[in-house]
N, C-alpha and C positions, 0 to 999 in steps of 0.2 A: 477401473476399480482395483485390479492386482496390482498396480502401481501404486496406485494408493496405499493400498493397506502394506505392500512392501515398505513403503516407505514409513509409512506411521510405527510399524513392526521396528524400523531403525530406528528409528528417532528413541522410542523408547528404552532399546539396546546404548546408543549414545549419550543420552542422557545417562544412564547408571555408568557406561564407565567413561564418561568424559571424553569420547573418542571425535572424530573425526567421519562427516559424510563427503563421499566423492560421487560426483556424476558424469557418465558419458554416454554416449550413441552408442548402439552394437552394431551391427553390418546391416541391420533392416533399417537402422534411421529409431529404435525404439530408445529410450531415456533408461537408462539402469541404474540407480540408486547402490551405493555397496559401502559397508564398514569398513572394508578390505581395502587398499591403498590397490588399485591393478598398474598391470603392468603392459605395455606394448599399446598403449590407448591413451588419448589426449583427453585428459579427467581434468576436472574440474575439482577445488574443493568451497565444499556449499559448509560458510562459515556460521556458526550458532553467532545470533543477535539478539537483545533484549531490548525492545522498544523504547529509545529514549524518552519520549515522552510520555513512556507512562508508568515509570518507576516512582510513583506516591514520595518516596524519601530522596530523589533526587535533588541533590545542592547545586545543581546548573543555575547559572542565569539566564534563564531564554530573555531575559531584556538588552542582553546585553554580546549572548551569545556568536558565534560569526555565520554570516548569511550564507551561500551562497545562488548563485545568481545563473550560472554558467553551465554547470553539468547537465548533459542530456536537454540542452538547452532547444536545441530544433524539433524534439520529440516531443517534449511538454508542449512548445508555440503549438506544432502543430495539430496535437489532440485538444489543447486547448481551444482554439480557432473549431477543429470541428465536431466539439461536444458545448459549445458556448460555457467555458467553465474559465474559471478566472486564473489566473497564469500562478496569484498570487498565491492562493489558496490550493493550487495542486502542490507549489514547492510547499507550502507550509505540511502539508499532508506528508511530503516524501521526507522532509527535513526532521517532521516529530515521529515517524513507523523507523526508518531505515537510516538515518543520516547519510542519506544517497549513497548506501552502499547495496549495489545489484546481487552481491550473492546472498544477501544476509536471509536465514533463517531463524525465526525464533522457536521458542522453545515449545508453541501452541500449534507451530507446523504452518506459519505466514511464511511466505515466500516473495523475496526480491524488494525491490525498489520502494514500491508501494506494498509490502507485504501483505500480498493477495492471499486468503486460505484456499484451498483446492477448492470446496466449493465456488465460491466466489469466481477465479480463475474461471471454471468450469462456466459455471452463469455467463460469462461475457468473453465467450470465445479465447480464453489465455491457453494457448498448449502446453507453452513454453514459460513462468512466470520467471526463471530468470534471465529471458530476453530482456534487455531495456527496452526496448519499442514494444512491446508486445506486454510487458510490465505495466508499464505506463499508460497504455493504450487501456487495459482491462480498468485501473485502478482510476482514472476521469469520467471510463462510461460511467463506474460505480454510482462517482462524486455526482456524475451529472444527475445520476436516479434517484440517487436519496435526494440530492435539492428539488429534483421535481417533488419527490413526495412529502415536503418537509419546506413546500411552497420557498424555497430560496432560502433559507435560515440556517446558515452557515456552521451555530455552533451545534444543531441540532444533528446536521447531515454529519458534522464530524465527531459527533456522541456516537450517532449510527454505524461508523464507519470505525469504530473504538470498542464498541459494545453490540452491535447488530442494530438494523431497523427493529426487530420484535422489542426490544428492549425498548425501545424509545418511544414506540409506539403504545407498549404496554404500562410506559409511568407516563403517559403523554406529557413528555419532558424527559430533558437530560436524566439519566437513572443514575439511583444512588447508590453507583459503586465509588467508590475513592479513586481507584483507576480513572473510570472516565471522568470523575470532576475533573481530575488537575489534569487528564490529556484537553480535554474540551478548552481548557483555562489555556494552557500551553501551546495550544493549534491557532488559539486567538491572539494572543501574543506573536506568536510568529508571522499569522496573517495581516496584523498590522506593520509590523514590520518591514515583509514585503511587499506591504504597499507603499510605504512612504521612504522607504531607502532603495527604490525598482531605480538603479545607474540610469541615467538619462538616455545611454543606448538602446535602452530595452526597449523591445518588443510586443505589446500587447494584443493578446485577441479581439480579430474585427468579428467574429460570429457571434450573435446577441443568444444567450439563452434562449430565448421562446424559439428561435430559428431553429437552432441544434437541437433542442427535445425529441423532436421526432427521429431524429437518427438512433436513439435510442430504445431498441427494444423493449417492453417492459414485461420483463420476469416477476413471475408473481413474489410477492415481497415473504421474508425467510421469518416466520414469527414464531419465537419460540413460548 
């Protein structure tokens, strides 16, 4: 929890002066969050992101946009395969939060890959959310939970995963924020996409959804 709220404490500080956060390990193995650039310590900097697909005025062509196919390619197969979650629909997830960028922070305090919020994270075991495996790993349990609860309905589970299940639950249907129409619109676009331009190399999960459900915990759902 003091990590937490250190870091929310930053973010806030960063955001007014436009600064930069860094993170590393101290000698115990704990995560340190700091404004301060240090010094004698292999730091990371956790770079500010804005959700591409959910900037309402964005002039992107996600029809036409460039895919890719390859990054963190063995991580997705593999939580793919064992959350029965579709290959297609994880890259569309990480391609409209993050544009497969591992350090990206936004400005709401999502973290990584799949920009997991600390709750979230927290829900499905994430310690670390800008591990890529560990990223990835949290943000498919997610996918796999909303689609259970959202009986397999793809654009529903990714309104949910844009706006919260409370949200989606509580307009029983996509909510009407402008945000999530055009992310829901944009995660569906992409998802067709990487269905039907998946290189012939690829890989697809043999784990059927109904198999993988059970490997999923089920945390009581966040309704706001």
């Amino acid at each position: 929890m003091r990590i937490l709220l250190t870091l929310a404490l930053l973010l806030g500080s960063a955001l007014g002066q436009a600064g930069a956060i860094y993170t590393y390990k101290d000698r115990n193995g704990i995560s340190v969050y700091t404004n301060i650039k240090p010094t004698g310590v292999r730091a990371r900097v956790i770079t500010f992101y804005s959700c591409p697909a959910c900037n309402v005025h964005s002039k992107l062509d996600w029809t036409n946009t460039r895919l890719n196919f390859e990054t963190f390619r063995p991580e997705v197969e593999k939580y793919a395969n064992q959350y029965g979650v579709e290959v297609a629909l994880i890259r569309s997830i990480m391609h409209a939060e993050s544009a497969f960028n591992p350090n990206a922070l936004s400005r709401a305090g999502a973290q990584g890959l799949m920009q997991l919020m600390p709750a979230t994270a927290d829900r499905f075991g994430v310690s670390n959310p800008y591990d890529p495996k560990q990223n990835i790993m949290g943000g498919v349990a997610y996918l796999r939970f909303l689609l259970n609860m959202f009986d397999g309905n793809a654009d529903l589970a990714s309104a949910a995963y844009n706006a919260g299940e409370g949200a989606v639950l509580r307009f029983t249907g996509i909510p009407p924020y402008a945000e999530t129409q055009v992310y829901v619109q944009r995660v569906g676009t992409l998802l067709q996409r990487y269905r039907t331009e998946v290189p012939a190399t690829a890989t697809l999960p043999t784990a059927t959804a109904a198999a993988a459900s059970a490997a999923v915990a089920s945390p009581t759902a966040l309704v706001d």
